[in-house]
C-alpha positions in Angstrom: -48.7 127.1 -91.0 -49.2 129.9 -92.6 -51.8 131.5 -90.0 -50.3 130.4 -87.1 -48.1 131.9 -84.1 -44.8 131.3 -84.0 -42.2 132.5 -81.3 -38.5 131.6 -81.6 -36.9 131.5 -78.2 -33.0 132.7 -78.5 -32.4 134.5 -82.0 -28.3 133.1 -82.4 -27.2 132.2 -86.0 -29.8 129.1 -85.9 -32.8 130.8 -84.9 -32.1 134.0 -87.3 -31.9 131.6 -89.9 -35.2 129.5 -89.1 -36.6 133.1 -88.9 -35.5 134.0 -92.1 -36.7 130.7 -93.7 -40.2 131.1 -92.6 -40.2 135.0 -93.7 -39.3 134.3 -97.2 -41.5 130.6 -97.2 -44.6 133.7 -96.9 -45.0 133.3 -93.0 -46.9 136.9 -91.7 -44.1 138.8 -89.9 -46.6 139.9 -87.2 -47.5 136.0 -86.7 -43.9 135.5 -85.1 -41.9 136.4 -82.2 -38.6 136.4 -81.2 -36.4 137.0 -78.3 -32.6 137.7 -78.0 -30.5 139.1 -75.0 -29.6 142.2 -76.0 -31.7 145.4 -77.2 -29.3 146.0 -80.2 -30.3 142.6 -81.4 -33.7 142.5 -80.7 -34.0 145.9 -82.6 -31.7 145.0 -85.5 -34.4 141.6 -86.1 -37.6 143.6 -85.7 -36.2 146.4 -88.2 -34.7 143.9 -90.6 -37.7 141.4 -90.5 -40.6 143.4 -89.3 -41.5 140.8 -86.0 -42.2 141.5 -82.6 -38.6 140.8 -80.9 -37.9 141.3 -77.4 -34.5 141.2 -75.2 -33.8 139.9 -71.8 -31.6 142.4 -70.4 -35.1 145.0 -71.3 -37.3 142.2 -70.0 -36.8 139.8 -67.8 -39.6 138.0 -69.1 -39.1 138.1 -72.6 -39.4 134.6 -73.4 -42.4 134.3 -71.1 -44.4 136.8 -72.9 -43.1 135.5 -76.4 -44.8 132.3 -76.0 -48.0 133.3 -74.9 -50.6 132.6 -77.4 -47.8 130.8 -79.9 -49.3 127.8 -81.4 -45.6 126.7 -82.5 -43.0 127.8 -80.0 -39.0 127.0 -81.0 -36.2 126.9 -78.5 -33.0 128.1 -80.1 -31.5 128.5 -77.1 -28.0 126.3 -75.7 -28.1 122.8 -75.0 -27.5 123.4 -71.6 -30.2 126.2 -70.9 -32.7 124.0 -73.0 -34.6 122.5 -69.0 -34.1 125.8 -67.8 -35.7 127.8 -70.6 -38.3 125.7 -70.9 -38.9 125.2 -67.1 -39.6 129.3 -67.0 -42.4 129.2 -69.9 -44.1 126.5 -69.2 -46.8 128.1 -67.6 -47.2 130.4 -70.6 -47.0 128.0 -73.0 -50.5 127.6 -75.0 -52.6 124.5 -74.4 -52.1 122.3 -77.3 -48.9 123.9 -78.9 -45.8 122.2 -79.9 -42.5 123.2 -78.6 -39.3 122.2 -81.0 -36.3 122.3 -79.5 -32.9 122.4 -81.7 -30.3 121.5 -79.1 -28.4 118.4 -78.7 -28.8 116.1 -76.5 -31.7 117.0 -74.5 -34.4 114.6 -75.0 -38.1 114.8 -75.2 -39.2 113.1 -72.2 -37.0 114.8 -70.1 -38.7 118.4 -72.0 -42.2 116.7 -71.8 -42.2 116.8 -67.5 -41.4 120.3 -67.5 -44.7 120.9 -69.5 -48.4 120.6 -69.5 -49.8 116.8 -71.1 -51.7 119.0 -73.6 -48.1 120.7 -75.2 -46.6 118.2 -77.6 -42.4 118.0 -78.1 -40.5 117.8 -81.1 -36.2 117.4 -81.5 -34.7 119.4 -84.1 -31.0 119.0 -85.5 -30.7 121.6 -88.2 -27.3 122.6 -89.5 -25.3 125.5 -90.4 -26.0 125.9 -94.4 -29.8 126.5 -93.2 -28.6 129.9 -93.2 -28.4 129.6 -97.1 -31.4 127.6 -97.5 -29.4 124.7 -97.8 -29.7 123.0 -94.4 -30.3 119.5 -93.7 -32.9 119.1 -90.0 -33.3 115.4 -88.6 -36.5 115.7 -86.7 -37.8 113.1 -83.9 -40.9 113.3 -82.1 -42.2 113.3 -78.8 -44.9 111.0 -77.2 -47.8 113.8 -77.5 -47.1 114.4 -81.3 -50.0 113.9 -83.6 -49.5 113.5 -87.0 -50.5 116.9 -88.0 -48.2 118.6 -85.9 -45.4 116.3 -87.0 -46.5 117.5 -90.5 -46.0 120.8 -90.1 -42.7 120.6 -87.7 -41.0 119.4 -91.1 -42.6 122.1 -93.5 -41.3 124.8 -90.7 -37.9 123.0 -91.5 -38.3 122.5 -95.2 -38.2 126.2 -95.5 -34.4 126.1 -94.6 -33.6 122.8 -96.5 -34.1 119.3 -96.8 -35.7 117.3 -93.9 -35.4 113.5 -92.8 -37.5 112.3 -89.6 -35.8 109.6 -87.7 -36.5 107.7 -84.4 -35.4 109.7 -81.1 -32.8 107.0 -80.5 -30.8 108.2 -83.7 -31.1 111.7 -83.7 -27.8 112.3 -81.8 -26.4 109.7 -84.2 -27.4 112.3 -87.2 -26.2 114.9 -85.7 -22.8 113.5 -85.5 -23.2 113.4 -89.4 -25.5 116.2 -90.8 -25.1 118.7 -87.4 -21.4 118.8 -87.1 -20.5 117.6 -91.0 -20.0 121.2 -91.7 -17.6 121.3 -89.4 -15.8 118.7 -91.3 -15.9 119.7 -94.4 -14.7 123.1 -93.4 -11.8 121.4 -91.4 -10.7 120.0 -95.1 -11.3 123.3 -96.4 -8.8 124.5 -93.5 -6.1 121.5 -94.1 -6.7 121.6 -98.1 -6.0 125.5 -97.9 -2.8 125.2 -95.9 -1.8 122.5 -98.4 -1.8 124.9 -101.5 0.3 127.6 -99.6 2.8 124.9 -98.9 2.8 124.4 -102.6 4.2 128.1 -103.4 0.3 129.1 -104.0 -0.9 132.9 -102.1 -3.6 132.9 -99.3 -5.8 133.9 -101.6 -4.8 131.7 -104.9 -5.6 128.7 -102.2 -8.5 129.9 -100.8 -10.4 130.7 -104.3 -8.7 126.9 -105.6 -10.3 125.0 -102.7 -13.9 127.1 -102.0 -14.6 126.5 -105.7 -13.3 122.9 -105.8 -15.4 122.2 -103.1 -18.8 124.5 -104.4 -18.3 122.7 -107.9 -17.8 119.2 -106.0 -20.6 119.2 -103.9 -22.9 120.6 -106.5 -22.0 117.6 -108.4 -22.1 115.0 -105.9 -25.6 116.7 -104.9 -27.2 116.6 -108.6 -25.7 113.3 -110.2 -27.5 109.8 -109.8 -23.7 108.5 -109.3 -22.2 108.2 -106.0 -19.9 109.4 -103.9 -17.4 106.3 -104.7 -18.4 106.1 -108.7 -17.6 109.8 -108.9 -14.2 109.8 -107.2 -13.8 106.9 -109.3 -13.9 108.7 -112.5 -11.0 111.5 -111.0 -8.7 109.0 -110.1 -7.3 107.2 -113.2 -5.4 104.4 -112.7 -2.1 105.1 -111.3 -2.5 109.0 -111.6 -1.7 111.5 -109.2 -5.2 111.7 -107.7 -4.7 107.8 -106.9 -1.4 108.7 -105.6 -3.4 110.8 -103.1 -5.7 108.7 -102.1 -3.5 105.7 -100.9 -2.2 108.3 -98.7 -5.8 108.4 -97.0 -6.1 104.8 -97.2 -2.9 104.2 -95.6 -3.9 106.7 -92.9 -7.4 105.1 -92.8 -9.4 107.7 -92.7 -12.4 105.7 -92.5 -11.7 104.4 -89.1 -10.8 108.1 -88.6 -14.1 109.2 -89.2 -15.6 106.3 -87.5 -13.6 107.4 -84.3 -14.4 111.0 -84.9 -18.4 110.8 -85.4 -18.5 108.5 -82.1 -17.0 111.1 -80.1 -19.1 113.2 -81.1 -21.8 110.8 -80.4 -20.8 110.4 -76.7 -20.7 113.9 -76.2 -24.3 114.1 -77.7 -25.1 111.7 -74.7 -23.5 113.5 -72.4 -25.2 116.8 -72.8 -28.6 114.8 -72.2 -27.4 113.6 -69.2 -26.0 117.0 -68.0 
């Protein structure tokens, strides 16, 4: 991977952080290019990481001249400009590359008509801590994906996190889970937060209680051999306050919540696709 061209179509919080990943994982800065919309971007990515970025509202075609030659071309880009995008390169695109896409929804057959038999597709779900090095990216491949190339779509991931390859058919199904779990856990954050104030606690006294609650819990649940269950078990002593709490969520059934929750996310997943 290390010798090859890379171009990162649509340089958003995603693709700056795939960027960043493959910087500091040794990648050549002059073996990738990226693309944004504006020139204050573009120049902010090519002073801050020394790559060739260029800007659609300079050039209208930026993306078009950012693939050409890229053995490894990434479309960062929104779900719904995914077809598009890709429909304006293809001609560009180098025979025998692989195009990853990291939108929702879109799947690969529907990417492989819009390209030559020779350019092989890959689906990628990374999430938001791949901006810390911490992500987690479902992978899926297309039809045209040799082993090799499947090889190295997970060590470009693996230099923002961990990375699990599933069948295409459960890659929206992850992303209900790893994609928008973020979400979630910040939503506690959110809920927990409000919570403390209520308790007679400042902004900031509840904010520091429930960041470092949450930094120290999921370190823990991330580096013990105990689960998830077994280690809530051992906070909630029989009849204490923490089992107080719980019931409360039990009564509430959050698990059905989340059930409910995950397959609306799920449906919209579809939906995109379809759109």
């Amino acid at each position: 991977m290390e010798n090859q061209q890379i171009a990162i179509i649509g340089t958003g919080s995603m693709g700056e952080a795939i960027l960043s990943g493959l910087v500091k994982a040794g990648i050549k800065p002059g073996n990738i290019r990226v693309t944004t919309k504006t020139s204050e971007t573009s120049t902010a990515l090519s002073s801050k990481y020394q790559v060739n970025a260029r800007n659609l509202h300079d050039e209208n075609a930026a993306n078009a001249l950012a693939v050409e030659g890229a053995d490894v071309v990434i479309l960062a880009v929104k779900p719904n400009l995914i077809l598009e995008t890709l429909g304006a390169i293809s001609s560009n695109l180098k025979s025998g590359s692989m195009v990853i896409s990291v939108a929702a929804g879109i799947t690969t057959s529907a990417m492989e008509k819009l390209v030559e038999t020779s350019v092989a597709v890959v689906r990628a779900m990374p999430n938001t801590p791949s901006v810390l090095g911490l992500g987690l990216t479902g992978i899926s491949r297309g039809s045209r994906v040799s082993e090799e190339q499947l090889d190295q779509a997970e060590k470009l991931f693996e230099t923002v996190g961990k990375v699990i390859v599933v069948p295409e058919d459960r890659i929206d199904a992850l992303s209900t889970i790893s994609g928008s779990g973020p979400a979630y856990v910040f939503y506690f954050a959110e809920k927990l937060i409000a919570a403390a104030i209520k308790l007679g606690f400042t902004q900031q006294e509840a904010e520091l209680m429930v960041k470092e609650t949450f930094l120290g819990s999921s370190t823990l649940l991330a580096d013990s051999n105990l689960s998830a269950q077994e280690l809530r078990s051992q906070v909630s002593s029989p009849n204490g306050t923490t089992m107080q709490a719980t019931a409360v969520f039990d009564q509430a059934n959050l698990e059905k919540i989340f059930s409910e929750a995950t397959q609306a996310a799920l449906a919209r997943a579809i939906e995109l696709g379809r759109i």
